[in-house]
C-alpha angles and dihedrals in degrees: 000000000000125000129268132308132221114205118200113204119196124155088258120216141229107304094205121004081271102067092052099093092045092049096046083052096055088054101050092043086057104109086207087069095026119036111211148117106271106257091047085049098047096049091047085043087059094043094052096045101054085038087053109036099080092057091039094050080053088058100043085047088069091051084052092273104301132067111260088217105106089046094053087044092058089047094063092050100044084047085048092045100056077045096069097029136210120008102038127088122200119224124193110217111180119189101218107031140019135345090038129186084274105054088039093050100056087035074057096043096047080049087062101214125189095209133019124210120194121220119182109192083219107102094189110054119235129174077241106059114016101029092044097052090047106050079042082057101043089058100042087052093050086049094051091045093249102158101147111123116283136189130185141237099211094177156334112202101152106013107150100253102039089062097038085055087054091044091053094047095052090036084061089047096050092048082053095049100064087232097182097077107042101001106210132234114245121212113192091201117193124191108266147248142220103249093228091066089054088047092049085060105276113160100198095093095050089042097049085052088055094054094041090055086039094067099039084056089045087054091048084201102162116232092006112176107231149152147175114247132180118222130196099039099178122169146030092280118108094253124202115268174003099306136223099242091042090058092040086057088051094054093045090051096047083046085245119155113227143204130202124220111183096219102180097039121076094174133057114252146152090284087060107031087034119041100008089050104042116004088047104037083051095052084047085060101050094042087059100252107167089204123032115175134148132210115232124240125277090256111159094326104152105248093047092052096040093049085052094047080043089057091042106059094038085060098040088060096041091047087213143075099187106127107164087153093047103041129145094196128091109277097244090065103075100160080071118104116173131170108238141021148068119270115268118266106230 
């Protein structure tokens, strides 16, 4: 028997301009997106994803044509694998393209683990992201046979190094900013969510805001000029905001400079290359912002790899990573584990 695996789990992208409406249709007949019976989600499924997929190929054709998320995924693991050292073996996992739950969990049982640890790329932890990968997990390891004991890593909102790898990064662009004589205003912009999702329970919201205030502790830069956005607003439904444009709008209109820190995301993607880079940094332009910069994605920054290899052997001698005494999330939602923290005061 071989030692333990680390599966990373991210929402994947479009590998060539041909896989983008397939893979825009896996993520639309997810119930966790959208939230119908099968035959009504199928058939809106279909109908999205071939609305969709012109603008969406536009938007692959500036990345060269495929998302650089998987790359940049097995980078991290490969980044998180040298971390902990020999026996462990990192496995990539993506929910809406290749190489899916199914394809990761016999590539893990051939391994022949003894033990299986879960890692979501999604530090805050949302019924869309974290809780979908991992029911999508829990399938495709029943179907391969997978049975060796497994514990999960829920969330990581305001583990040590991952803030201290945001705080560094944003330190770096307001030295670059000349803050002194116009300070900017920094936005940490997450991708959004339908309100009703965070008024069903969901924790992600609440958990974005305590990042966002963990790493401006964590600058300790007196009298900084920040705020919590929302990006990637799509759809009829009220979402939750600000959002991101909105506040960009605002900052052109008080002549404030701005930076974005990309607080959700800890891989570069086409939300970030894409919309926050140009889109945004268009919008920026027009709205009359004088600076307009963006901080990069965690990536394989140290702090940020070694906090992860940290999580994941804590977890990998517990053997659980269940913490309801211990829990960052709002007390109502119980089906959240996260790593650090002390319970909300409410």
């Amino acid at each position: 028997m071989a030692g333990r695996a680390l599966v990373l789990f991210n929402l994947g992208g479009p590998d060539q301009l041909a896989s983008v409406r397939p893979f825009l249709f896996n993520l639309f007949n997810d119930r966790a997106i959208v939230n119908l019976p099968l035959p009504a989600r199928w058939l809106l499924a279909q109908l999205i994803s071939r609305w969709r997929a012109p603008f969406a190929r536009d938007i692959y054709r500036k990345l060269g044509g495929a998302s650089p998320l998987l790359p940049e995924t097995l980078a991290q693991a490969r980044a998180i694998e040298s971390e902990l050292g020999a026996g462990w073996r990192a496995f990539v996992a993506m929910r809406y393209w290749h190489p899916f739950s199914e394809e990761t969990a016999h590539a893990v049982k051939n391994y022949a683990p003894h033990q299986v640890i879960l890692l979501p790329l999604y530090p805050q932890y949302s019924t869309t992201t974290t809780a979908s990968s991992l029911s999508d997990w829990q399938g495709a390891a029943a179907a391969a046979g997978l049975n060796q004991p497994t514990a999960i890593i829920g969330c990581y909102p305001k583990a040590p190094g991952f803030i201290k790898a945001h705080a560094r990064l944003l330190q770096m662009a307001l030295a670059e900013a000349d803050c002194e004589k116009s300070p900017p205003r920094v936005l940490f912009s997450a991708h959004g969510l339908p309100k009703r999702i965070i008024l069903s329970g969901d924790p992600y919201q609440w958990q974005v805001e305590e990042t966002a205030s963990a790493v401006v502790r964590q600058l300790a830069v007196e009298g900084l000029d920040w705020r919590v956005c929302y990006q990637s607003r799509v759809g009829p439904l009220e979402w939750i905001g600000p959002s991101t444009e909105d506040e960009i709008a605002r900052a052109g209109a008080e002549g404030k400079s701005v930076i974005v820190v990309p607080i959700a995301f800890v891989s570069e993607h086409s939300e970030t290359l894409v919309e926050l880079d140009i889109d945004y940094r268009r919008r920026a332009a027009t709205a009359g912002v004088p600076i307009y910069r963006r901080v990069s994605t965690l990536g394989v920054t140290p702090e940020f790899i070694r906090e992860l290899a940290d999580i994941t052997r804590a977890v990998a001698q517990n053997g659980s990573h269940t913490c309801p005494q211990n829990r960052i999330c709002p007390t109502q939602f119980a089906r959240c584990c996260c790593v650090l923290g002390a319970r909300p005061q409410r």
